[in-house]
KEDRENTI-412071 format. One record per atom (N, C-alpha, C): atom name; residue in one letter; x, y, z; residue number from 1. Coordinates in pm, whole numbers, plus 50000, padded with zeros to 5 digits. Layout:
<margus>
atomo; residuo; xx; yy; zz; num
CA; A; X; Y; Z; NUM
...
</margus>
This chain:
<margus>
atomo; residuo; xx; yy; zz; num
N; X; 88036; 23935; 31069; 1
CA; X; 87903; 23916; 31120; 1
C; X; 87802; 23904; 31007; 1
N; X; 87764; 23979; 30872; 2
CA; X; 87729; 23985; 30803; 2
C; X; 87724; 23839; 30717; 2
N; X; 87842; 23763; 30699; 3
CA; X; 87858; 23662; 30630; 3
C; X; 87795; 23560; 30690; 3
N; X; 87786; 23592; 30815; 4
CA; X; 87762; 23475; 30946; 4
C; X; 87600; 23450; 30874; 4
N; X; 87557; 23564; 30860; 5
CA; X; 87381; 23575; 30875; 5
C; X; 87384; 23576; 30767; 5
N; X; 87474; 23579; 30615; 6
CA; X; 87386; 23548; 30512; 6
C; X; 87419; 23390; 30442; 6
N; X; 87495; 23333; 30565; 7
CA; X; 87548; 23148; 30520; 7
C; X; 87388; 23123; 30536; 7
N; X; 87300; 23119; 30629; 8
CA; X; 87180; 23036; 30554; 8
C; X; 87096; 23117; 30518; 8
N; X; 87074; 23220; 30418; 9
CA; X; 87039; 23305; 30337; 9
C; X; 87054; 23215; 30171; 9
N; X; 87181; 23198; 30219; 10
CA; X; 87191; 23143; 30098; 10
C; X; 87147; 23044; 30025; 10
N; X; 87145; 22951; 30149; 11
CA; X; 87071; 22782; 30068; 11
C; X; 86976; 22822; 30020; 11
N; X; 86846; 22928; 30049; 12
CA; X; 86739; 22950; 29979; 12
C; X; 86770; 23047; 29886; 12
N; X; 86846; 23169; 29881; 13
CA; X; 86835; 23237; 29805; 13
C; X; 86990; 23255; 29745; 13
N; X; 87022; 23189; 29620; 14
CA; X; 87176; 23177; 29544; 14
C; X; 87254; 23308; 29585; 14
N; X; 87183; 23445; 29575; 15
CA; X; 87233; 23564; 29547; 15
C; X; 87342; 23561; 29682; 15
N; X; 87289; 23587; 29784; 16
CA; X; 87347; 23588; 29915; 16
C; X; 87486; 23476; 29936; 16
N; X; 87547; 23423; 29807; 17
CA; X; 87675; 23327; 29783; 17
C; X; 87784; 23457; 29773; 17
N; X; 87764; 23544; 29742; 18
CA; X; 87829; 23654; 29704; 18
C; X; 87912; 23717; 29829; 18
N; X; 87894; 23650; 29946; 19
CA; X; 87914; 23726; 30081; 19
C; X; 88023; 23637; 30102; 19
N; X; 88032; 23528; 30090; 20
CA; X; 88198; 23389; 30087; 20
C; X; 88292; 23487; 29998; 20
N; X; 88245; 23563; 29895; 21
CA; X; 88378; 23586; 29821; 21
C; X; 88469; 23710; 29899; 21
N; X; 88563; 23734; 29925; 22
CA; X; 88628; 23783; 29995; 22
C; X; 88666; 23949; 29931; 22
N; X; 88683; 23931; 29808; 23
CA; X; 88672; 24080; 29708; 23
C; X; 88567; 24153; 29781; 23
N; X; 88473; 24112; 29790; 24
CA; X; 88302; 24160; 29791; 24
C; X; 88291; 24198; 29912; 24
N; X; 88375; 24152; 30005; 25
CA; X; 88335; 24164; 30144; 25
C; X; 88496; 24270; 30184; 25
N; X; 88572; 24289; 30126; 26
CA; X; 88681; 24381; 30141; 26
C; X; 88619; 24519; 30073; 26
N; X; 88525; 24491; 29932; 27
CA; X; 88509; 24631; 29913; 27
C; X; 88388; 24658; 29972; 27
N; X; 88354; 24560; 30020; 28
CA; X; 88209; 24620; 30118; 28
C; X; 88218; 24696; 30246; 28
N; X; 88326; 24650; 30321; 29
CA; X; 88405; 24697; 30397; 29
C; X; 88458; 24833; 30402; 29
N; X; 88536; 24828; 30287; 30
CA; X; 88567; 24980; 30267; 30
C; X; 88439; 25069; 30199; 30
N; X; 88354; 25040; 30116; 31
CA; X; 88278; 25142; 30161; 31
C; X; 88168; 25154; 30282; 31
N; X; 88127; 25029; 30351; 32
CA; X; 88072; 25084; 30497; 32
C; X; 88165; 25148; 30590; 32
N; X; 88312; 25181; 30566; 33
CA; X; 88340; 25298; 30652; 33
C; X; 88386; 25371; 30617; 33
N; X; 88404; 25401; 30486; 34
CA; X; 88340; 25559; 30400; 34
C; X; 88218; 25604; 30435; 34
N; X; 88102; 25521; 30446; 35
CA; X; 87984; 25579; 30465; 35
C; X; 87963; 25646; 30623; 35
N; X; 88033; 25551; 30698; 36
CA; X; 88051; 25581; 30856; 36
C; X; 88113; 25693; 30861; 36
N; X; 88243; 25713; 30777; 37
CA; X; 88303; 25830; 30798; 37
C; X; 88232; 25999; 30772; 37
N; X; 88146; 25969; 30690; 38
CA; X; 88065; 26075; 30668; 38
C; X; 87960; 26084; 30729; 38
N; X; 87946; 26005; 30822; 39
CA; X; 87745; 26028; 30873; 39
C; X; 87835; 26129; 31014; 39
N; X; 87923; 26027; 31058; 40
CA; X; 87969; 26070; 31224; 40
C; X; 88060; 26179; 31202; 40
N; X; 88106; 26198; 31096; 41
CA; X; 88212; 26303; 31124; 41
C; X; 88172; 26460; 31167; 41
N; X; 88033; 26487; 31080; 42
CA; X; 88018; 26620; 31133; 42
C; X; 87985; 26627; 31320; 42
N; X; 87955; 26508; 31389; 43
CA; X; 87925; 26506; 31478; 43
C; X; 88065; 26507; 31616; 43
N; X; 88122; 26438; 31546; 44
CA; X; 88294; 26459; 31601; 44
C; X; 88327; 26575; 31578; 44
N; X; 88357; 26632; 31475; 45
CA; X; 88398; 26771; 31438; 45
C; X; 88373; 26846; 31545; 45
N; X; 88267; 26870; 31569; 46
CA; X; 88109; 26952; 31692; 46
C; X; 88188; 26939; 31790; 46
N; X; 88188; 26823; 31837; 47
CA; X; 88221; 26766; 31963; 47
C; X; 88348; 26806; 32022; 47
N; X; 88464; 26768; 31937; 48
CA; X; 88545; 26820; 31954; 48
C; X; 88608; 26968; 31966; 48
N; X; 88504; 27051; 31889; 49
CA; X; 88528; 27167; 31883; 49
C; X; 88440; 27223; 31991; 49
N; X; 88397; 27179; 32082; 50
CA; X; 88327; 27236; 32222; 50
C; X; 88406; 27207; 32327; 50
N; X; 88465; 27060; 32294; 51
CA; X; 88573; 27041; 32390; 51
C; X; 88710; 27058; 32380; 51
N; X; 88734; 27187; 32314; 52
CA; X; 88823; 27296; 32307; 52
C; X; 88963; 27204; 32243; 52
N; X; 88917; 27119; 32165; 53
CA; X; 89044; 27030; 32142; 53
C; X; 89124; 27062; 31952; 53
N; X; 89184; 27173; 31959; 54
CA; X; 89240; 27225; 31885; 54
C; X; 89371; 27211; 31833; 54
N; X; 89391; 27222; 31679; 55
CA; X; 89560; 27275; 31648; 55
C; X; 89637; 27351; 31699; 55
N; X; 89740; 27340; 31744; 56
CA; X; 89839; 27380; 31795; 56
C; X; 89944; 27429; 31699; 56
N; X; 89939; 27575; 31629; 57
CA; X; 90021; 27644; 31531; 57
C; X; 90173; 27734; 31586; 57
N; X; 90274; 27672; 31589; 58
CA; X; 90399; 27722; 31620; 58
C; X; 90431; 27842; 31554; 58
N; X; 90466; 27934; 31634; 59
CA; X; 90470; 28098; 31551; 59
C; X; 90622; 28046; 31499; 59
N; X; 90736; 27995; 31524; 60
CA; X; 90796; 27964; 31403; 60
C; X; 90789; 27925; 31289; 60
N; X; 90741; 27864; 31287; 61
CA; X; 90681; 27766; 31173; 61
C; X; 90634; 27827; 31003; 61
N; X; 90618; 27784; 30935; 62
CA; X; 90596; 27875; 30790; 62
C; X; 90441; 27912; 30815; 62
N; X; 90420; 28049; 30767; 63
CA; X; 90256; 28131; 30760; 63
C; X; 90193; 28088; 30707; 63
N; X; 90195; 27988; 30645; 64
CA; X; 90082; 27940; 30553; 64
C; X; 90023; 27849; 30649; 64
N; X; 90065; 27751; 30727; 65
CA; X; 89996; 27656; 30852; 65
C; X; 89930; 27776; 30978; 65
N; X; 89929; 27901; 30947; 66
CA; X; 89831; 27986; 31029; 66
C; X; 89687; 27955; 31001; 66
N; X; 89698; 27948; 30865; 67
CA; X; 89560; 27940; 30845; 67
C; X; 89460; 27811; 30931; 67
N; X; 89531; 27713; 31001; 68
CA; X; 89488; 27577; 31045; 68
C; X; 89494; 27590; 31180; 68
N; X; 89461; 27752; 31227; 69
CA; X; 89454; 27772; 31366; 69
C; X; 89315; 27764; 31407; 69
N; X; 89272; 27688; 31535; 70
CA; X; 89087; 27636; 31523; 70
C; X; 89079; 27553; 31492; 70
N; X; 89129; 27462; 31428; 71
CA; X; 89102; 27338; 31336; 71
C; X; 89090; 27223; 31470; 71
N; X; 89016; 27130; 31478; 72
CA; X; 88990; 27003; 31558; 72
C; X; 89096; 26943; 31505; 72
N; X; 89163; 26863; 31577; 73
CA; X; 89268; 26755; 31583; 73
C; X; 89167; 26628; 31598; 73
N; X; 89264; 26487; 31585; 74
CA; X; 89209; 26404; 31641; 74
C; X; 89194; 26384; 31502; 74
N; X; 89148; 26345; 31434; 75
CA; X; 89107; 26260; 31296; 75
C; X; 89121; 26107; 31291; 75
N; X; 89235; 26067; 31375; 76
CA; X; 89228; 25956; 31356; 76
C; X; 89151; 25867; 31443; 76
N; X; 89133; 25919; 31519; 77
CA; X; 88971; 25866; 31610; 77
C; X; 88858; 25833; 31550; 77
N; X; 88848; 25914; 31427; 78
CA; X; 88751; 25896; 31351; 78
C; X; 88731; 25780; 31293; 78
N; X; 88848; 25758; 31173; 79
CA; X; 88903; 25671; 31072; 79
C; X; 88907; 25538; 31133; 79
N; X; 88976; 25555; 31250; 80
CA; X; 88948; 25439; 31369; 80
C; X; 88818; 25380; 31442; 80
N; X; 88763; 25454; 31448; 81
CA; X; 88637; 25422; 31472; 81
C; X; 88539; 25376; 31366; 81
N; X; 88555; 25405; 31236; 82
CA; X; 88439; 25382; 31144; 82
C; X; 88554; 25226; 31072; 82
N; X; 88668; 25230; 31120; 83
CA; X; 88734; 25106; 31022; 83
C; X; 88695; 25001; 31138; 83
N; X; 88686; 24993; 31227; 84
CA; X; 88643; 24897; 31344; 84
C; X; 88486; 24856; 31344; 84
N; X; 88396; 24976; 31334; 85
CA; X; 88303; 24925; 31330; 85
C; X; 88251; 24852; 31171; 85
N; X; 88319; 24930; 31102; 86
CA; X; 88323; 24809; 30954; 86
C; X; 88339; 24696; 30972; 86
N; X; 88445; 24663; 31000; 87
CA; X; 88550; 24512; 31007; 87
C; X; 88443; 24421; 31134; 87
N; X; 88369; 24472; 31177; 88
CA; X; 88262; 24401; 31293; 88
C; X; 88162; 24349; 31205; 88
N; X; 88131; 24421; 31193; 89
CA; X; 88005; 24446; 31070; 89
C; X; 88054; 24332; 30990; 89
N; X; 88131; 24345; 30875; 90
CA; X; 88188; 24265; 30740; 90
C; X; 88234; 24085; 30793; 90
N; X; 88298; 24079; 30926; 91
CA; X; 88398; 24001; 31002; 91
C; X; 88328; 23867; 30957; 91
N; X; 88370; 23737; 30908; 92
CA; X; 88332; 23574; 30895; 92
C; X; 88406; 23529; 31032; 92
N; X; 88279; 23514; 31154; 93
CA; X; 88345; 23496; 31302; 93
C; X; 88362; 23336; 31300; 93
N; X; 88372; 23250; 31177; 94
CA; X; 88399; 23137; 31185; 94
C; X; 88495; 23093; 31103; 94
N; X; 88590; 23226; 31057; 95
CA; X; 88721; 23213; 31003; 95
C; X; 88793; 23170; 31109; 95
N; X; 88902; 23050; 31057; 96
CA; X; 88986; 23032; 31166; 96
C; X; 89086; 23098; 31171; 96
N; X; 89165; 23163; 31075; 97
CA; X; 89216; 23309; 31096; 97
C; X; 89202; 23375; 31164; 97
N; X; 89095; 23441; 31189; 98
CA; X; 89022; 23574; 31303; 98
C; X; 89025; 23465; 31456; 98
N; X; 89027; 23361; 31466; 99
CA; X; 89014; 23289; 31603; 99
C; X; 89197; 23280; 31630; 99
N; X; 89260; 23255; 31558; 100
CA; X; 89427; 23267; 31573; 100
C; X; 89451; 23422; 31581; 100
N; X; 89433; 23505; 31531; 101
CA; X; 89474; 23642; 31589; 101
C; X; 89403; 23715; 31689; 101
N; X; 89285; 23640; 31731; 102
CA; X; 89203; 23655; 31852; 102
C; X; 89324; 23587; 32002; 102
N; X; 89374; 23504; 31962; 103
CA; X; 89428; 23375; 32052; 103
C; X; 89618; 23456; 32039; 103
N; X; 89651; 23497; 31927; 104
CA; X; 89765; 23586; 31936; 104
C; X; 89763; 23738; 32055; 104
N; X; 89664; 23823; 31988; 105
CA; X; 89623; 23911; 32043; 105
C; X; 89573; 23910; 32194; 105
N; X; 89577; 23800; 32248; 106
CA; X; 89549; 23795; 32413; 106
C; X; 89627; 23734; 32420; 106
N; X; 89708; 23677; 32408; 107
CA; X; 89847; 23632; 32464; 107
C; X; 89936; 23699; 32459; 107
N; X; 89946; 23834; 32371; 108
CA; X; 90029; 23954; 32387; 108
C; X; 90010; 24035; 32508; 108
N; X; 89854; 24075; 32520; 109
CA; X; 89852; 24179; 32605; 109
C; X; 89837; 24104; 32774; 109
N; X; 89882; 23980; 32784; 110
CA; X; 89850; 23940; 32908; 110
C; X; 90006; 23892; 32927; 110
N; X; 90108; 23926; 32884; 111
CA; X; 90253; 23913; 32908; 111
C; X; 90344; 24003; 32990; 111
</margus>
């Protein structure tokens, strides 16, 4: 989406060429959901920990994983969520790539 809106950015202003290169837009990527991961996480954390959604510590198990009793589960909800809304964010919606795994991806789940 980003690339979308800075293709005519660019004819006037050179700098905004920088958004075609694909390096730039992979590490841009990864850090807008590093940054995501830290704004929302304390808010998940919260959340989750009201809605009683906890580690599960096996009294067999070695004593040292006691200590990770309380702990919120779920993490990858997180990671998932801030790598999605990156890849939205970062996405060139006039790659024809992204239109073939758009066109893959619904022909899977409608089988």
């Amino acid at each position: 989406m980003l690339p979308l809106l800075t293709k005519y950015l660019s004819a006037t202003y050179p700098i905004f060429n920088i958004f075609n290169n694909i390096i730039f837009c992979a590490i841009g990527s990864l850090l807008t959901a590093f940054i995501i991961t830290l704004l929302i996480s304390p808010y998940i954390i919260n959340k989750l920990a009201l809605l009683n959604i906890k580690q599960i510590i096996r009294n067999d198990g070695p004593h040292s994983h006691l200590k990770k009793i309380g702990t919120p589960t779920m993490g990858g909800l997180l990671i998932i969520s801030s790598l999605i809304i990156s890849i939205l964010i970062w996405i060139d919606l006039n790659n024809y790539y992204i239109w073939c795994l758009n066109i893959i991806w619904n022909n899977r789940i409608y089988r």
